[in-house]
mmCIF file of the C-alpha atoms, coordinates in Angstrom:
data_MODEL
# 
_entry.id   MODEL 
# 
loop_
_atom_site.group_PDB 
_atom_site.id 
_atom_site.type_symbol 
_atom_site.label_atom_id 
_atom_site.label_alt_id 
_atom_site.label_comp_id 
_atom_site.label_asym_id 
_atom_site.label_entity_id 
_atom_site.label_seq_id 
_atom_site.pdbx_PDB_ins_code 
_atom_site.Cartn_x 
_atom_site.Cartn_y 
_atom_site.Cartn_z 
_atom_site.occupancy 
_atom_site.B_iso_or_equiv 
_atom_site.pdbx_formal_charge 
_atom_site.auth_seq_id 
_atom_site.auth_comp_id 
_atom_site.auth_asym_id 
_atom_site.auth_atom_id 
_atom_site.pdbx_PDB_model_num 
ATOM 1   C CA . UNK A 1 1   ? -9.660  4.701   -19.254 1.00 0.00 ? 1   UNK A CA 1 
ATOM 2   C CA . UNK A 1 2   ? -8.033  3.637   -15.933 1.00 0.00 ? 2   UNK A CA 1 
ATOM 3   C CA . UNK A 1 3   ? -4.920  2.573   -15.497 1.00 0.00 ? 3   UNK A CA 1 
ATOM 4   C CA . UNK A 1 4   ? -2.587  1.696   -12.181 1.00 0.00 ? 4   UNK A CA 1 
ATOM 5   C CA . UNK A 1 5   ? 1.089   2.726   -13.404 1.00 0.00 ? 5   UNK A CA 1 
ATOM 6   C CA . UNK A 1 6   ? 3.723   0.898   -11.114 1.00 0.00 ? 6   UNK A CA 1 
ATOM 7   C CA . UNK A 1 7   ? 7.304   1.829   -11.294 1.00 0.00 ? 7   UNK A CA 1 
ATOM 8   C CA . UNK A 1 8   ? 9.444   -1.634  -11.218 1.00 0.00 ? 8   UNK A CA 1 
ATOM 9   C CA . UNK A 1 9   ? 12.833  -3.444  -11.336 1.00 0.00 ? 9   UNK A CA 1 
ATOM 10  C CA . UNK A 1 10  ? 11.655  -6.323  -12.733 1.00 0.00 ? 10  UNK A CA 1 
ATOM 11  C CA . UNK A 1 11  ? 8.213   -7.414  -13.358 1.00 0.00 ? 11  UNK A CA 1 
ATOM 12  C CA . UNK A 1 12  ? 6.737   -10.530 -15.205 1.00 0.00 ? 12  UNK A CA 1 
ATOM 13  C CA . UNK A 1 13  ? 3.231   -12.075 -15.980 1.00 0.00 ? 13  UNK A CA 1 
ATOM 14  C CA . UNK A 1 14  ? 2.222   -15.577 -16.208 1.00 0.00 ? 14  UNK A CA 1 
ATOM 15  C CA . UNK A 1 15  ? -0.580  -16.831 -18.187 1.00 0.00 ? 15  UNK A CA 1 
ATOM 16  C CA . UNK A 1 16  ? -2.661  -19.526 -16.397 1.00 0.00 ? 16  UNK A CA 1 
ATOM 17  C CA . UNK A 1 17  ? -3.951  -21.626 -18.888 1.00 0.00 ? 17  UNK A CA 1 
ATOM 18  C CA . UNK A 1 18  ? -7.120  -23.790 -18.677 1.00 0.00 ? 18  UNK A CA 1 
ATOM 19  C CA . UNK A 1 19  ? -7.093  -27.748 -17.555 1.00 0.00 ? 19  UNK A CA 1 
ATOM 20  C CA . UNK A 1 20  ? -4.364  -27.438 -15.100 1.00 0.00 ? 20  UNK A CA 1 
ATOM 21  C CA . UNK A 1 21  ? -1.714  -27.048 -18.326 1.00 0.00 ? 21  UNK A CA 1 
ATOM 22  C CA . UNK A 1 22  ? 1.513   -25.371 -16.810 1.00 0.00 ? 22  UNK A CA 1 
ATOM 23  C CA . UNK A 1 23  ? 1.394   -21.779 -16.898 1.00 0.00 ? 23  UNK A CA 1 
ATOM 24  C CA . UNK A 1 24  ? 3.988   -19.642 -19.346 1.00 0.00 ? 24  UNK A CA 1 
ATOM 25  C CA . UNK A 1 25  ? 5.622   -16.511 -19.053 1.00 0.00 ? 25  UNK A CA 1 
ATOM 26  C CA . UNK A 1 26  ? 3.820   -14.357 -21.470 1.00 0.00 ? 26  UNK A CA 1 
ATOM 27  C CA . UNK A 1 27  ? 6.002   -11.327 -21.181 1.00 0.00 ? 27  UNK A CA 1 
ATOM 28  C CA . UNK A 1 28  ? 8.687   -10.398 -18.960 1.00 0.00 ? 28  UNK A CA 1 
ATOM 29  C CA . UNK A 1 29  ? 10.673  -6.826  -18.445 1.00 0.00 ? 29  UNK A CA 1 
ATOM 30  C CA . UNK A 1 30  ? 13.612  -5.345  -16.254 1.00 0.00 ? 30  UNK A CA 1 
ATOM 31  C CA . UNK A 1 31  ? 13.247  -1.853  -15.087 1.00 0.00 ? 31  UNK A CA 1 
ATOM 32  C CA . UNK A 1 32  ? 9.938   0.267   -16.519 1.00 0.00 ? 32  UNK A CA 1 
ATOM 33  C CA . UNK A 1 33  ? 6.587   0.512   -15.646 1.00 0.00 ? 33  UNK A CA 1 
ATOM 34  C CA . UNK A 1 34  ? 3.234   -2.379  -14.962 1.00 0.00 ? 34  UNK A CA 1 
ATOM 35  C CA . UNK A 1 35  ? 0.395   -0.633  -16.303 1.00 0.00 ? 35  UNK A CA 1 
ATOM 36  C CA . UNK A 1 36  ? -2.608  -2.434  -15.474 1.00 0.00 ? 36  UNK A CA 1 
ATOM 37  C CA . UNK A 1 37  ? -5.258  -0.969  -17.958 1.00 0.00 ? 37  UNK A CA 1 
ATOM 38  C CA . UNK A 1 38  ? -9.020  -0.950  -17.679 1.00 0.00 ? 38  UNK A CA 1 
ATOM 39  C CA . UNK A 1 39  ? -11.102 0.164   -20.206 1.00 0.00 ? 39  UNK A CA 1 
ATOM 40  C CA . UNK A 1 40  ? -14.703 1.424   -20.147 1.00 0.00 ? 40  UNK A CA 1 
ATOM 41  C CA . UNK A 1 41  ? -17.880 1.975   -22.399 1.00 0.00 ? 41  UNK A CA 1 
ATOM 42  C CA . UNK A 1 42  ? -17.283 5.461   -23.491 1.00 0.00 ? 42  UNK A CA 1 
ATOM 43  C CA . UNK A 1 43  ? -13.722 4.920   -24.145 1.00 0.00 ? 43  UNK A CA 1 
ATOM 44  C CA . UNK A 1 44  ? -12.560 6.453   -27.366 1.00 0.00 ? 44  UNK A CA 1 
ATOM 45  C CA . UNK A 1 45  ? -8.992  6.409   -29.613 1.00 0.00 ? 45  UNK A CA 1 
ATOM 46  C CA . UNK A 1 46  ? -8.784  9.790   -27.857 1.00 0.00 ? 46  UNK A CA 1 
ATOM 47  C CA . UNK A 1 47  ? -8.289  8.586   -24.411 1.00 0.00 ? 47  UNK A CA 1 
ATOM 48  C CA . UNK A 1 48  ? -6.394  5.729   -25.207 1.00 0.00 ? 48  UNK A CA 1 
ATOM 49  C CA . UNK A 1 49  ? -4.126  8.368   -27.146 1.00 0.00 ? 49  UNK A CA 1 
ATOM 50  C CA . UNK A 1 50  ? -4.090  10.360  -23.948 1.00 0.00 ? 50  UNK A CA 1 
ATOM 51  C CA . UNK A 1 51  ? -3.140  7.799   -21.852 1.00 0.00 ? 51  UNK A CA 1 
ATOM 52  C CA . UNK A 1 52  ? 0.282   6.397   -23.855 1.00 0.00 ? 52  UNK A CA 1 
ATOM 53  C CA . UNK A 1 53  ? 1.692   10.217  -24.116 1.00 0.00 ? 53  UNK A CA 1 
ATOM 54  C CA . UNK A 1 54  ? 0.505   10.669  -20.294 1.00 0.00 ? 54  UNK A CA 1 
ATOM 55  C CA . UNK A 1 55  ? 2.384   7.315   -19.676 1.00 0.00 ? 55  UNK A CA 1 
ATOM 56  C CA . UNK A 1 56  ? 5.476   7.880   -21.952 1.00 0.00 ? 56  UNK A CA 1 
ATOM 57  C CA . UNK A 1 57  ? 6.009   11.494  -20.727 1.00 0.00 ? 57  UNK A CA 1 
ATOM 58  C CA . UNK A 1 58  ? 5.702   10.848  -17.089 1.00 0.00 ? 58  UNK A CA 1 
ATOM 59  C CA . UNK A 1 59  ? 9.422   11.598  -15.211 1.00 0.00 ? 59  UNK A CA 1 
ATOM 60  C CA . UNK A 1 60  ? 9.474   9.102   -12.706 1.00 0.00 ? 60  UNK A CA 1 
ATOM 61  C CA . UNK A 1 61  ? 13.078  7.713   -12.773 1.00 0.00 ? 61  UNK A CA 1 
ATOM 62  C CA . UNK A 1 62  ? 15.681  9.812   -10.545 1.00 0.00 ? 62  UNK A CA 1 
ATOM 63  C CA . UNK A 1 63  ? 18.599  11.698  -12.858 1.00 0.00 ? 63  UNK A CA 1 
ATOM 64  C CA . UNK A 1 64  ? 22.063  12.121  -11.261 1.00 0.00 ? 64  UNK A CA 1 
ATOM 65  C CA . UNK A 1 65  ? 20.740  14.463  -8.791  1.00 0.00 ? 65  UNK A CA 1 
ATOM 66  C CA . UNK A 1 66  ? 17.992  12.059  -7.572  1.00 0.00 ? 66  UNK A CA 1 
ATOM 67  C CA . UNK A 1 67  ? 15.652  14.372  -8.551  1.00 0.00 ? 67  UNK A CA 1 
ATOM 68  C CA . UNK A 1 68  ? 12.347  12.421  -10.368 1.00 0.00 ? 68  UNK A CA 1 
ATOM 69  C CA . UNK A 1 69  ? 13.260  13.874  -14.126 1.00 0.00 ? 69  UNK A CA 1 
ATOM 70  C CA . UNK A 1 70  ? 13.941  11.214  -16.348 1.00 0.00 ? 70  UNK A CA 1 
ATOM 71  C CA . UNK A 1 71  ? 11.087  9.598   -18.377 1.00 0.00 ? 71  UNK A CA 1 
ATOM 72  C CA . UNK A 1 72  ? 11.074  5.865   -19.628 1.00 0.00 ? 72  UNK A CA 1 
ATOM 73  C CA . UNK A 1 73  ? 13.038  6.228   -22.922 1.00 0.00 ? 73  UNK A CA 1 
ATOM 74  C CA . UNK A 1 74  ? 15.615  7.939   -20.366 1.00 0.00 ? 74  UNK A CA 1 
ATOM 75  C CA . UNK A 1 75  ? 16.476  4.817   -19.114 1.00 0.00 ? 75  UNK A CA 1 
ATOM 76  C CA . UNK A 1 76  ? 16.251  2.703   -21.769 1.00 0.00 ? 76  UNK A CA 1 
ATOM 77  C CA . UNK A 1 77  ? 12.784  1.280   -19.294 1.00 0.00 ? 77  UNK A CA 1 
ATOM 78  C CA . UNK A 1 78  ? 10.087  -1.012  -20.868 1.00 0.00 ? 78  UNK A CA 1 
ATOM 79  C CA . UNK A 1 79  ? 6.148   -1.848  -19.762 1.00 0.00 ? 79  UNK A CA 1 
ATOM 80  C CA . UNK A 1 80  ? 4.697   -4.357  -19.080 1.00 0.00 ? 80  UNK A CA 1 
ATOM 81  C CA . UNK A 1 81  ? 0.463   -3.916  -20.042 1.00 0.00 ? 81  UNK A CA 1 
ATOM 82  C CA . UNK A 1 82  ? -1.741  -6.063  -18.533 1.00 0.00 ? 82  UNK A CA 1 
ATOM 83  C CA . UNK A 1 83  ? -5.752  -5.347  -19.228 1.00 0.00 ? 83  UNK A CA 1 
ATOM 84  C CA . UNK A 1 84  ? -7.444  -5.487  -15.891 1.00 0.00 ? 84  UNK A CA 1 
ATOM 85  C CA . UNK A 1 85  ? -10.907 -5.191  -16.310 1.00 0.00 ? 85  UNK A CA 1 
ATOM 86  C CA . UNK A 1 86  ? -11.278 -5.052  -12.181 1.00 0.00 ? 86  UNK A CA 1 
ATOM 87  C CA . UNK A 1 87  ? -10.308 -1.029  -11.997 1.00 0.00 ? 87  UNK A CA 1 
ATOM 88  C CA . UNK A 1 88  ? -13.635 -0.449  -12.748 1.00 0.00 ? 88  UNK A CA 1 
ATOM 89  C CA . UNK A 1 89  ? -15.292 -2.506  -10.167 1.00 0.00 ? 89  UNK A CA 1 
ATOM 90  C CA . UNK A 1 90  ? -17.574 -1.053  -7.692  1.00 0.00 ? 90  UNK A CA 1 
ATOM 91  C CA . UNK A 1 91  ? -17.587 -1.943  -4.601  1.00 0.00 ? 91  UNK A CA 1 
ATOM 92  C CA . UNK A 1 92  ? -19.829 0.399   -2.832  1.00 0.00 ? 92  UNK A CA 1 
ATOM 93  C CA . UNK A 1 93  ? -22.642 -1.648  -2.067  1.00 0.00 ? 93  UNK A CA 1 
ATOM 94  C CA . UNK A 1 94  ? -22.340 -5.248  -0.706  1.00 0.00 ? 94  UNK A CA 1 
ATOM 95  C CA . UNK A 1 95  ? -19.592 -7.077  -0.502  1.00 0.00 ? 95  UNK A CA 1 
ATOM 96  C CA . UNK A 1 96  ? -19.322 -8.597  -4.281  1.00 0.00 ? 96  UNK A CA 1 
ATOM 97  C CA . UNK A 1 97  ? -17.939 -5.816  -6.822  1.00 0.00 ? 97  UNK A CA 1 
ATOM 98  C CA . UNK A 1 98  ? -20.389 -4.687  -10.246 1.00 0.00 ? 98  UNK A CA 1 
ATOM 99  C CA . UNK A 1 99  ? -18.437 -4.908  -12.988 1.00 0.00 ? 99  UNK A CA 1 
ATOM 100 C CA . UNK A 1 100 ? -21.143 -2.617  -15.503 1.00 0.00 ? 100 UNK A CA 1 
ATOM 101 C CA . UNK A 1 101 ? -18.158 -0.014  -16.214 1.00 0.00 ? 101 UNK A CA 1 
ATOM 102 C CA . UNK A 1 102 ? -16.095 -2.401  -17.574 1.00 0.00 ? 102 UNK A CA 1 
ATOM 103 C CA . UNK A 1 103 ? -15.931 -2.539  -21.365 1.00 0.00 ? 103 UNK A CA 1 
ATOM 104 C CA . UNK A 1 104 ? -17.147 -5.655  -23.138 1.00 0.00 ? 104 UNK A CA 1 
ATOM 105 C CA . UNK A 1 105 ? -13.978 -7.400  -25.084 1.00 0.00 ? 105 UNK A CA 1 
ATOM 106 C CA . UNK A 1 106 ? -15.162 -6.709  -28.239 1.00 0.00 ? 106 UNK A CA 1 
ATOM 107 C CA . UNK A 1 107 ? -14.951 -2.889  -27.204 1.00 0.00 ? 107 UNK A CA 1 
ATOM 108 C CA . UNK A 1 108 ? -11.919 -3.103  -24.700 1.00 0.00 ? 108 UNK A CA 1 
ATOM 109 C CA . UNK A 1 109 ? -9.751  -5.362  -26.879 1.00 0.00 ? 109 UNK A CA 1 
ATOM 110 C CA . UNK A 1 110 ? -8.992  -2.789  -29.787 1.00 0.00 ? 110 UNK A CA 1 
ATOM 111 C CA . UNK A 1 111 ? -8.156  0.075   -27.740 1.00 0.00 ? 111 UNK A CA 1 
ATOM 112 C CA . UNK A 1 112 ? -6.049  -2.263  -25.562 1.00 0.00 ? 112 UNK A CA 1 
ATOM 113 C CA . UNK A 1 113 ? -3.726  -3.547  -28.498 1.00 0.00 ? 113 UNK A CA 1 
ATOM 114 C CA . UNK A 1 114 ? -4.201  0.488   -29.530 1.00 0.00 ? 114 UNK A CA 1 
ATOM 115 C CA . UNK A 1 115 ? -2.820  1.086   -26.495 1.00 0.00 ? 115 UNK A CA 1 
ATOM 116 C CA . UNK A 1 116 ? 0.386   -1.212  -26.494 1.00 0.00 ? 116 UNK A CA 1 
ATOM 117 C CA . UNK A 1 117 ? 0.852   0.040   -30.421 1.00 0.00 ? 117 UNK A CA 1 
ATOM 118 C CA . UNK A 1 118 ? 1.040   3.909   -29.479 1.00 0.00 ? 118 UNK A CA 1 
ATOM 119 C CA . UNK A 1 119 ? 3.426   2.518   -26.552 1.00 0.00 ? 119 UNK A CA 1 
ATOM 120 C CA . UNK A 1 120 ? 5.718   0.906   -29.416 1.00 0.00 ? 120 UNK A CA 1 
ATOM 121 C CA . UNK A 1 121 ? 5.565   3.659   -31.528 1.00 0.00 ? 121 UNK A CA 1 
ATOM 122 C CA . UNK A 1 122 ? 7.323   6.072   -28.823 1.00 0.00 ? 122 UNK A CA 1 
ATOM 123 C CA . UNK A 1 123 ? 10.077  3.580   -28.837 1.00 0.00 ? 123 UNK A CA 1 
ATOM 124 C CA . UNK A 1 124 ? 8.827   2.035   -25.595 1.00 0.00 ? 124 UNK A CA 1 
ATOM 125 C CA . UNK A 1 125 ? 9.585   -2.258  -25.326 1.00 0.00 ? 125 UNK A CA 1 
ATOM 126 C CA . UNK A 1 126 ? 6.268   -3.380  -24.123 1.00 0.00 ? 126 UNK A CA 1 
ATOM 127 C CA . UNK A 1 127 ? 5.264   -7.256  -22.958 1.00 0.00 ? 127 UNK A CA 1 
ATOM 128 C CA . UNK A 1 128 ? 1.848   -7.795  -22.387 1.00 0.00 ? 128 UNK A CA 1 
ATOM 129 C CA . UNK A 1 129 ? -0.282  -10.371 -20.481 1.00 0.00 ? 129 UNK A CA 1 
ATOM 130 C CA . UNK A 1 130 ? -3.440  -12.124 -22.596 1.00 0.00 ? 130 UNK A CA 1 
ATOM 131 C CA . UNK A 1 131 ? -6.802  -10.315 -22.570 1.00 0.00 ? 131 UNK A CA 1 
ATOM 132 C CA . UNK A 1 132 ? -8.943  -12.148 -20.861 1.00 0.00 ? 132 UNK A CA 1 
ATOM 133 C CA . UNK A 1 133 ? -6.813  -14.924 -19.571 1.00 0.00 ? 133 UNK A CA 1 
ATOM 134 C CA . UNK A 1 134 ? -6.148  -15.848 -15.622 1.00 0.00 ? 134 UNK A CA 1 
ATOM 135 C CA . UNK A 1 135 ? -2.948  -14.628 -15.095 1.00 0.00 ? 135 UNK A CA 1 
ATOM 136 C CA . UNK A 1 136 ? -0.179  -14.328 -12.434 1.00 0.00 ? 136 UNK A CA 1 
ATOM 137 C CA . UNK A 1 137 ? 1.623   -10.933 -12.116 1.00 0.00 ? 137 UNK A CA 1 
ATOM 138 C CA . UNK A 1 138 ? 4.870   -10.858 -10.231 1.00 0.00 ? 138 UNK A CA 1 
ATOM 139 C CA . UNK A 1 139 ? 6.765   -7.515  -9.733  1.00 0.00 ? 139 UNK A CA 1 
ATOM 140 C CA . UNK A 1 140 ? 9.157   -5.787  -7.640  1.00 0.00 ? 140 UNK A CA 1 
ATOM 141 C CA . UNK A 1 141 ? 7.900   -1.861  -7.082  1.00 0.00 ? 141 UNK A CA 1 
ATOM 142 C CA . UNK A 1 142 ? 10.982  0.554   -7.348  1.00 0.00 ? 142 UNK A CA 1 
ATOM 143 C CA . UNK A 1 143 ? 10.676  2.862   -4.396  1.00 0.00 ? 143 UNK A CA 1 
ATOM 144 C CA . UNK A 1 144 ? 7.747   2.323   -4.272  1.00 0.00 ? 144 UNK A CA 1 
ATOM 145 C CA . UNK A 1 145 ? 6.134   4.232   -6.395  1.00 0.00 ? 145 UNK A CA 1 
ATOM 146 C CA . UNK A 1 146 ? 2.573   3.767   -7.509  1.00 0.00 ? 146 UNK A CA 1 
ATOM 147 C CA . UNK A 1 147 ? 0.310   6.416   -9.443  1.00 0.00 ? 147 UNK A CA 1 
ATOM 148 C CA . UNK A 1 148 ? -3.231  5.836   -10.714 1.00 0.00 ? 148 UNK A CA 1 
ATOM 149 C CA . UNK A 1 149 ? -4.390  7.646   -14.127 1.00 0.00 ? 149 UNK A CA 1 
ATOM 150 C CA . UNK A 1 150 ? -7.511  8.256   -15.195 1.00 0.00 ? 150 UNK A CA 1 
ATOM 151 C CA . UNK A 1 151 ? -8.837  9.825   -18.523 1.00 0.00 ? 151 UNK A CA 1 
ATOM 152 C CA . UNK A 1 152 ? -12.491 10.201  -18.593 1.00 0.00 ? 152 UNK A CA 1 
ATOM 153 C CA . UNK A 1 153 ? -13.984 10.619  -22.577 1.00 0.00 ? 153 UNK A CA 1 
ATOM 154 C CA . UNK A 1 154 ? -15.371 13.868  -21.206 1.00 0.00 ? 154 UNK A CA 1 
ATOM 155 C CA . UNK A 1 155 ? -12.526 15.422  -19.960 1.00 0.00 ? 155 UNK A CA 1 
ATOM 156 C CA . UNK A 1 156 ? -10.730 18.178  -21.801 1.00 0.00 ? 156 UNK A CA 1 
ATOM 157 C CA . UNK A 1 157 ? -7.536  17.763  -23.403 1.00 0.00 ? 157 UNK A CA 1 
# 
């Protein structure tokens, strides 16, 4: 399981929809996190378990002595999820990406709404894009800070 963990201000996604109806805002958050998920073939419950603790736990908001302490619930923060099944595209041959590591939906699409459940359950206000669907993603990175985690179904706890 991949996932690209942006710290924001204010993020918000867009779903595109199909014959050129207006697009929506499908979910929409102040300060917290974007967490753009991917999810591969050997992906388990145990990773995507991993992943929300890793995710909820991570101090990444500055405390009164601007020191990088405070964790999501800390600051009352939210996420916003959106699957991206384009962190596991590889790229290093030719110039079109492969896209085998991805999980099919019927694979990814459990674990993703596990995901954004195990999210909920720590108390965590999550908005989510649409699996599968085109979307826009507009966001405004606080500090910037950007961190990529990774949680292979091999690794050790």
């Amino acid at each position: 399981m991949r996932v690209l963990l942006q710290r924001v201000s204010r993020a918000e996604v867009r779903i595109r929809p199909e014959h050129n109806a207006a697009p929506y805002v499908s979910g929409r958050i102040g300060r917290g996190f974007v967490l753009l998920v991917g999810i591969t073939h050997t992906d388990t419950e145990a990773e995507v378990r991993w992943m929300a603790e890793k995710v909820a736990g991570l101090r990444l908001f500055a405390d009164a002595d601007d020191k990088l302490n405070l964790a999501l619930a800390d600051v009352q923060g939210a996420a916003l999820v959106v699957s991206q099944f384009t962190l596991y595209g590889d790229s290093r041959k030719g110039r079109r990406p492969s896209f085998v590591d991805a999980s099919r939906p019927e694979h990814a699409i459990p674990l993703y709404e596990r995901f954004i459940a195990l999210l909920r359950e720590q108390s965590i206000p999550v908005a989510t894009g649409e699996f599968g669907a085109m979307m826009d993603v507009e966001l405004v990175n606080d500090g910037p800070v950007t961190l990529w985690l990774e949680r292979e179904a091999t690794s050790a706890p």
